[in-house]
C-alpha positions in Angstrom: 0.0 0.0 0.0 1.6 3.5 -0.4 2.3 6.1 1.9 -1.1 8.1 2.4 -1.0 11.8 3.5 -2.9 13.0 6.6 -5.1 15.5 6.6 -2.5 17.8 8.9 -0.2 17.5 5.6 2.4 15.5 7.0 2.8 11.9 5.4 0.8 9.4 6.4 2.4 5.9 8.7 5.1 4.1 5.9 3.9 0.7 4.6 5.5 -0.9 2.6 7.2 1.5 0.3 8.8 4.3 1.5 9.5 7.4 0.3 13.1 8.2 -0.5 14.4 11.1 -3.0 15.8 11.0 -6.2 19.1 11.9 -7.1 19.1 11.3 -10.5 16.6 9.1 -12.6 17.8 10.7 -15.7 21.5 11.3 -16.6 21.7 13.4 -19.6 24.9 13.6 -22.0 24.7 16.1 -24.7 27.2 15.8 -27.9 27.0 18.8 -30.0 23.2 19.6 -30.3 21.9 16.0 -29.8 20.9 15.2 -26.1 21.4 11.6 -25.2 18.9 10.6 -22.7 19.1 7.1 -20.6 16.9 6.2 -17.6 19.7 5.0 -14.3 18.1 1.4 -13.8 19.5 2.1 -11.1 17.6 4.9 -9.8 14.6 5.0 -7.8 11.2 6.5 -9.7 9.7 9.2 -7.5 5.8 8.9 -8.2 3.1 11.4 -6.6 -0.4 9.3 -7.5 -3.3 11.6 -7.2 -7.2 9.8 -6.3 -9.2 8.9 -4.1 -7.9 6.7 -0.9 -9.0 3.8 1.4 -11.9 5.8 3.1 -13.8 6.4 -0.5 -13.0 2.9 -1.4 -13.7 1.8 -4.8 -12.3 0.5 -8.2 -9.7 3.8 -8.2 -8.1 3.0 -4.8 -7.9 -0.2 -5.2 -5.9 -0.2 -8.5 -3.5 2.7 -7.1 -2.6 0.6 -4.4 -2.0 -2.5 -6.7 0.1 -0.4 -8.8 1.8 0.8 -6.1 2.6 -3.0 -4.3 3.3 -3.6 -7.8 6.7 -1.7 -7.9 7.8 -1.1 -4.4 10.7 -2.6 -5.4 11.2 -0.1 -8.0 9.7 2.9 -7.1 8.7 5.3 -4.0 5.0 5.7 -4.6 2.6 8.4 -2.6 -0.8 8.5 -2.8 -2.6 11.9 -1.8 -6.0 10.9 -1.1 -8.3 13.9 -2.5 -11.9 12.2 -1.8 -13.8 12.2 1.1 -15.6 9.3 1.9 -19.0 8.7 0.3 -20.9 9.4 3.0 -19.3 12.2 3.9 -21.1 15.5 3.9 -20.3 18.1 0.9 -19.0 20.6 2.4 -16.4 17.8 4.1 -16.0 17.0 0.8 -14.4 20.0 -0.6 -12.4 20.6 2.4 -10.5 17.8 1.8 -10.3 19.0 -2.1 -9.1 22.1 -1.3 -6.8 20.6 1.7 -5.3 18.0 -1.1 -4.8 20.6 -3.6 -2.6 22.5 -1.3 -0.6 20.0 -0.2 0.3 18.9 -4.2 1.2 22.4 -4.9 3.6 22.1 -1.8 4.7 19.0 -3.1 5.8 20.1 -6.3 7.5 23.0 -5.5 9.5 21.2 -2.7 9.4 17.5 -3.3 9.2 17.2 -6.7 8.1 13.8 -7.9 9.1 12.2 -11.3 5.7 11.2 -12.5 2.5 12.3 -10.8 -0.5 9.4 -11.9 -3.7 11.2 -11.4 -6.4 8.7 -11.1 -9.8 10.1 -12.6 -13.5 8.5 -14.0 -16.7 10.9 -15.0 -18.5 13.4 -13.7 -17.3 15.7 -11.1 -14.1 13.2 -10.2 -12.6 14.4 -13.1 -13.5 17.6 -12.5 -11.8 17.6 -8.6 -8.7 16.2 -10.7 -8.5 19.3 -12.9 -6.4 21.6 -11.0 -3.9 19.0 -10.3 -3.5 17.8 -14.0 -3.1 21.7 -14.4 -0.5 22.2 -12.1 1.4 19.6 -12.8 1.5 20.8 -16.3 2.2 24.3 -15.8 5.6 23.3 -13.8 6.3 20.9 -16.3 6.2 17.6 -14.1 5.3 14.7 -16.5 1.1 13.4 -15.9 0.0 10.3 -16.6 -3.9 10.4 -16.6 -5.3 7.1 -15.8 -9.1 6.9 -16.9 -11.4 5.0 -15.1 -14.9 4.8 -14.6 -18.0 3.5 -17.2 -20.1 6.4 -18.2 -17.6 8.3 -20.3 -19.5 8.3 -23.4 -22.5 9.9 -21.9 -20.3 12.5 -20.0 -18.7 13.7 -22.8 -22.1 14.1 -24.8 -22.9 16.5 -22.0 -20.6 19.3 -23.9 -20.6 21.3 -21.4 -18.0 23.7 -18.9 -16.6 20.1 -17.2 -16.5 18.5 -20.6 -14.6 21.5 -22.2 -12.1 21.5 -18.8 -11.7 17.7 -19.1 -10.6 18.1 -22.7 -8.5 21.1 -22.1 -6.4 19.3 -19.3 -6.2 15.8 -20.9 -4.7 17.4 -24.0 -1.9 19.4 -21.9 -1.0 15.7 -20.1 1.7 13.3 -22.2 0.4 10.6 -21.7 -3.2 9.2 -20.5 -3.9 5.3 -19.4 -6.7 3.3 -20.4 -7.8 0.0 -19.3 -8.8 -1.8 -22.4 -8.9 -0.6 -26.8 -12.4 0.0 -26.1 -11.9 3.4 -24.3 -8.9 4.5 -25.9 -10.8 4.5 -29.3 -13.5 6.7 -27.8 -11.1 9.0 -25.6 -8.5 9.4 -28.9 -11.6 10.3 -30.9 -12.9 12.7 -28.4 -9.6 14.1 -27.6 -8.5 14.3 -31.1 -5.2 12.3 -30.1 -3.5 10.1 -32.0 -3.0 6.3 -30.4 0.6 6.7 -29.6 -0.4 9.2 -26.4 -2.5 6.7 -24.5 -1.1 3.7 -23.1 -2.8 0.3 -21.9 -2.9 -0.1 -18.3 -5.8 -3.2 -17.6 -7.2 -4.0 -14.8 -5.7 -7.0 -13.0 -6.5 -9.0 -9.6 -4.5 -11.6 -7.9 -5.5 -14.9 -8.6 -5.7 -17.1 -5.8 -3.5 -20.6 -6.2 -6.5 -22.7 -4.8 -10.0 -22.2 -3.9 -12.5 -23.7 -2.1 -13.8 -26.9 -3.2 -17.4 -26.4 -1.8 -18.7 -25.2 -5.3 -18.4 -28.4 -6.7 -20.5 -29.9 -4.3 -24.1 -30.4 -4.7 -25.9 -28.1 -2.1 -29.8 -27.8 -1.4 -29.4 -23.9 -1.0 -27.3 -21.1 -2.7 -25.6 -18.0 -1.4 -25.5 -15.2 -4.3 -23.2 -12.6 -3.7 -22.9 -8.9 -4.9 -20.0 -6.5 -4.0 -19.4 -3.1 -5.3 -21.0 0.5 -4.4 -24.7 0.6 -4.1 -25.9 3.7 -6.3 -28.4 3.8 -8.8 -26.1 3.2 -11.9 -25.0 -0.7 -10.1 -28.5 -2.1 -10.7 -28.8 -3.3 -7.5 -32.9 -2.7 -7.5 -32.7 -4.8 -10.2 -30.9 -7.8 -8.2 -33.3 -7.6 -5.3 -36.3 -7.7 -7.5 -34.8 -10.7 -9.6 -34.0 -12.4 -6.1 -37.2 -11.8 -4.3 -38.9 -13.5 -8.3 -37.1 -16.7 -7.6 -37.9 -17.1 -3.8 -40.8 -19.3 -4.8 -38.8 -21.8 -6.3 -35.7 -21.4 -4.3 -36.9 -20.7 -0.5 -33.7 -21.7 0.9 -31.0 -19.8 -1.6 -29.8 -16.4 0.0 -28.4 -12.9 -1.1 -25.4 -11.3 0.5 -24.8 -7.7 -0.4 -21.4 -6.0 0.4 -20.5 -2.6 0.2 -22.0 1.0 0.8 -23.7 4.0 -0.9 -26.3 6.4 -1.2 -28.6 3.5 -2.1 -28.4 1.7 1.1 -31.5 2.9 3.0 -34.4 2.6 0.1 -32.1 -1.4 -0.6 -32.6 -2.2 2.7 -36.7 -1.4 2.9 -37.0 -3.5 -0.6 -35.3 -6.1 0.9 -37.4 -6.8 4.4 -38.9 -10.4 4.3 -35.6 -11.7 1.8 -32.9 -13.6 2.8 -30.7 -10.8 2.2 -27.5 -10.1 4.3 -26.4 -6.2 4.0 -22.4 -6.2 5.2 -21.6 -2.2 4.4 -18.3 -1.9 2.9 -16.1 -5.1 3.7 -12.2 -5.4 4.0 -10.5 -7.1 1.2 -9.7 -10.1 3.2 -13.6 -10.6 4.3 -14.0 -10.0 0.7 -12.1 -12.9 -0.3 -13.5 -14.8 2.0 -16.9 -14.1 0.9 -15.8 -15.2 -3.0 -14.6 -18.0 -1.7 -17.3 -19.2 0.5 -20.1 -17.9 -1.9 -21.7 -19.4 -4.5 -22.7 -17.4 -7.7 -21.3 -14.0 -8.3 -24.2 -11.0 -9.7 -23.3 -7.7 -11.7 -26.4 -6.3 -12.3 -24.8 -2.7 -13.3 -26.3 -0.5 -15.5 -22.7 1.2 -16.2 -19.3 -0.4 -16.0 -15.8 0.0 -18.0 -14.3 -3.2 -16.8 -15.5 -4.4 -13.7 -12.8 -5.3 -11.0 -15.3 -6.9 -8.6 -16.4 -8.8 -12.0 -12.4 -10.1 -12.6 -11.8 -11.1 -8.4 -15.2 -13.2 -8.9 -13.8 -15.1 -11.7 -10.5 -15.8 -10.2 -11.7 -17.8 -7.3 -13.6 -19.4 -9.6 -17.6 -18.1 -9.2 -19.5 -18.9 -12.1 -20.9 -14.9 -12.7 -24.5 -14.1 -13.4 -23.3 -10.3 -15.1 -24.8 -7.6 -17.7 -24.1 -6.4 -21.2 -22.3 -3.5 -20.4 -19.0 -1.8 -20.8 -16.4 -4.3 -20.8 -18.6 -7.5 -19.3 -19.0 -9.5 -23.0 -15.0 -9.0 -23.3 -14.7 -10.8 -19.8 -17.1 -13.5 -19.9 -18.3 -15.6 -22.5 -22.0 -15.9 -22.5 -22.7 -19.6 -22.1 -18.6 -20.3 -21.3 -17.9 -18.8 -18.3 -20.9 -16.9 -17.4 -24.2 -15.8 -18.4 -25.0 -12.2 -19.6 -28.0 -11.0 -19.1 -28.8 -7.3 -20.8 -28.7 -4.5 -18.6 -32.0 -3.8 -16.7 -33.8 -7.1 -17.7 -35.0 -8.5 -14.5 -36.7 -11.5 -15.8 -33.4 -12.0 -17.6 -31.2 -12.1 -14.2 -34.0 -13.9 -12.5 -33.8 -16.9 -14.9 -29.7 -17.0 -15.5 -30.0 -17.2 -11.2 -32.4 -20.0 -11.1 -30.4 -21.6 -14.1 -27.8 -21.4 -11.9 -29.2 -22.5 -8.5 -30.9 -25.7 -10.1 -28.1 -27.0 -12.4 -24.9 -27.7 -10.3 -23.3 -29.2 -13.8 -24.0 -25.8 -15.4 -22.2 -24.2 -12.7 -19.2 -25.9 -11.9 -18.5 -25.9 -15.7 -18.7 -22.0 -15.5 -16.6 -21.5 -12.5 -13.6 -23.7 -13.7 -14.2 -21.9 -17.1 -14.1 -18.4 -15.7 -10.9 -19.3 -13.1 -9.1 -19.8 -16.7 -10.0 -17.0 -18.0 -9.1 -15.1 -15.0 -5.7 -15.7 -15.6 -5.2 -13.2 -18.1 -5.9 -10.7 -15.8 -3.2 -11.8 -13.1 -1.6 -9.2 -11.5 2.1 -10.4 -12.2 1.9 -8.2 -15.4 1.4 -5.1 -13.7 4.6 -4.4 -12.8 6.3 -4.1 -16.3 3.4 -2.3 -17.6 3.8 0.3 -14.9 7.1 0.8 -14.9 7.3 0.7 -19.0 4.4 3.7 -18.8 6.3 5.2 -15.9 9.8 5.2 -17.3 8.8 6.3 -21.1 7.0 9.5 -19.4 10.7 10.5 -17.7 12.4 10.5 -20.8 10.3 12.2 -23.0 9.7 15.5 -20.4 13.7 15.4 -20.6 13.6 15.3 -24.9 10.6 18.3 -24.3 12.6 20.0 -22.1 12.3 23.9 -23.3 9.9 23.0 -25.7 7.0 24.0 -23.3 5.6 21.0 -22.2 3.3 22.9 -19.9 1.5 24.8 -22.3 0.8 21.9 -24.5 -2.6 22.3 -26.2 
């Protein structure tokens, strides 16, 4: 995990990777008017990554710390934490926005990172990650944007003041990171960039050398599990009323919900007389400990890029009960290892759950199908990708050095 700040501005308690300066990631030989630029393997990467932290929770924390774990070994990584969490009230909120943004101005000017990876989706978080892309821009430290987040096409047909800021800011960065082709064909068009300023960063999880073998047992009653935020856009109505359709022929199967949101209290009334069990938000060893004791994994989302909750399923081996959106048909196979249901179709989800529930050949088939699969999203990968990303950013600020990187339109 890296180094958090506090909210006093001081650095957070060190875990693993500590932060240690740079003397000299680039050495830089110039013969005549040609500059000569190598990175020093033996050098340390400084890296300032910008997003939201473990108390918003989410998809965007939990790849920042991956990347981070990924190259302790190769990096000193710092995450300033510019979110509140969810629940928190607005004006907390932008307090801590305004609190960040002041302590990454005072870190550029006196700790001055290599790389800062500013981790943004749609809406207003790209918006709060404005003036940080900005700065970092105008004092010339290299930005690698890394997109998130599944309703990008509809906030960009919004065209209006966040849209025309978000376009402004992306185009000053050098480089922006995208999970999968899909979105980098839709930001490159939007952006008007060509493919070689975007690099592929995809999701990964860790995939678990064994997992439980309870799945491949037959069992008289199921446990259906959900984790992931619980706003509107996750469908999560949707699940309830496909559950509480099957109770009839399933009395004894069960529900288990984890995670927290702005949903929570009109879930929890839709869900009196269900065997539903609401957890809040769960740690990510009580989550994998649900994924391995569960039985069939549900993303009923109405939005998604590409789902991590969807990949950590899969690789413990959950045969996955998901919708046709985003990334999903790339990740599972309908039929193979999984069954996709469109987004919003209740009967739909309903019957792929009682399919399910009622063959156990059907779903042991799926699981061991999607725990293959899963394997091309192991988390070994990360590292090279990172550091590849991380690495080509440093020497092309040096080559743009005095060329005004900063006011790059």
């Amino acid at each position: 995990m890296p180094t958090l700040l506090s909210q006093s501005g001081q650095w957070g308690v060190r875990v693993p990777i500590k932060v240690v300066r740079n003397s000299g990631l680039l050495e830089r030989r110039r013969s005549g008017r040609r500059a000569e630029l190598r990175v020093a393997s033996a050098e340390r990467l400084r890296v300032l990554s910008v997003g939201p932290g473990p108390r918003a929770g989410g998809g965007m924390w939990t790849v920042a710390s991956a990347i981070a774990n990924s190259i302790q070994a190769d990096a000193d990584v710092r995450h300033l934490e510019t979110t509140a969490d969810s629940s928190a009230a607005s004006v907390w909120k932008l307090v801590v926005a305004i609190a960040a943004y002041l302590r990454f101005l005072a870190i550029l000017l006196f700790r001055r990172p290599d790389v800062v990876h500013v981790h943004f989706a749609s809406g207003y978080s790209i918006v709060r990650k404005l003036p940080f892309i900005n700065a970092a821009c105008r004092m010339g430290v290299p930005v690698l944007a890394h997109h998130h987040g599944g309703a990008f096409t509809e906030f960009i047909g919004a065209e209006d003041w966040r849209v025309h800021a978000a376009r402004r800011a992306l185009k000053r960065t050098m480089l922006i990171a995208v999970i999968d082709e899909r979105s980098m064909s839709l930001l490159s068009n939007w952006l008007g960039l060509p493919n070689e300023r975007f690099v592929l960063l995809p999701n990964t999880v860790v995939v678990p050398t064994s997992v439980s073998k309870r799945r491949t047992q037959e069992r008289d009653s199921l446990t259906f599990l959900y984790v992931g935020r619980l706003s509107i856009e996750k469908g999560v109505d949707d699940l309830l009323e496909a559950f509480a359709g099957m109770a009839d022929q399933m009395p004894r199967a069960s529900l288990i919900v984890a995670g927290d949101g702005s949903q929570l209290d009109v879930l929890l009334a839709s869900s009196r007389g269900l065997r539903v069990d609401f957890l809040g938000r769960v740690t990510a060893e009580d989550r994998d400990n649900l994924l391995d004791r569960c039985d069939v994994f549900v993303l009923p989302s109405h939005v998604e890029n590409v789902p991590l909750a969807l990949m950590e399923a899969m690789a413990y081996g959950l045969p996955v009960v998901a919708t046709r959106v985003g990334g999903v048909p790339d990740m599972v196979e309908n039929g193979s290892s999984g069954l996709i249901v469109e987004a919003g179709d209740v009967v739909g989800m309903r019957q792929a759950m009682v399919r399910c529930a009622e063959d156990g050949s059907l779903r042991r088939a799926l699981g061991r199908a999607a725990r293959v699969r899963a394997a091309s999203f192991d988390r070994r990968a990360l590292r090279g990708h990172v550091l590849c990303a991380y690495r080509r950013l440093v020497v092309e600020a040096m080559e743009q050095e005095g060329e005004g990187y900063g006011s790059r339109e």
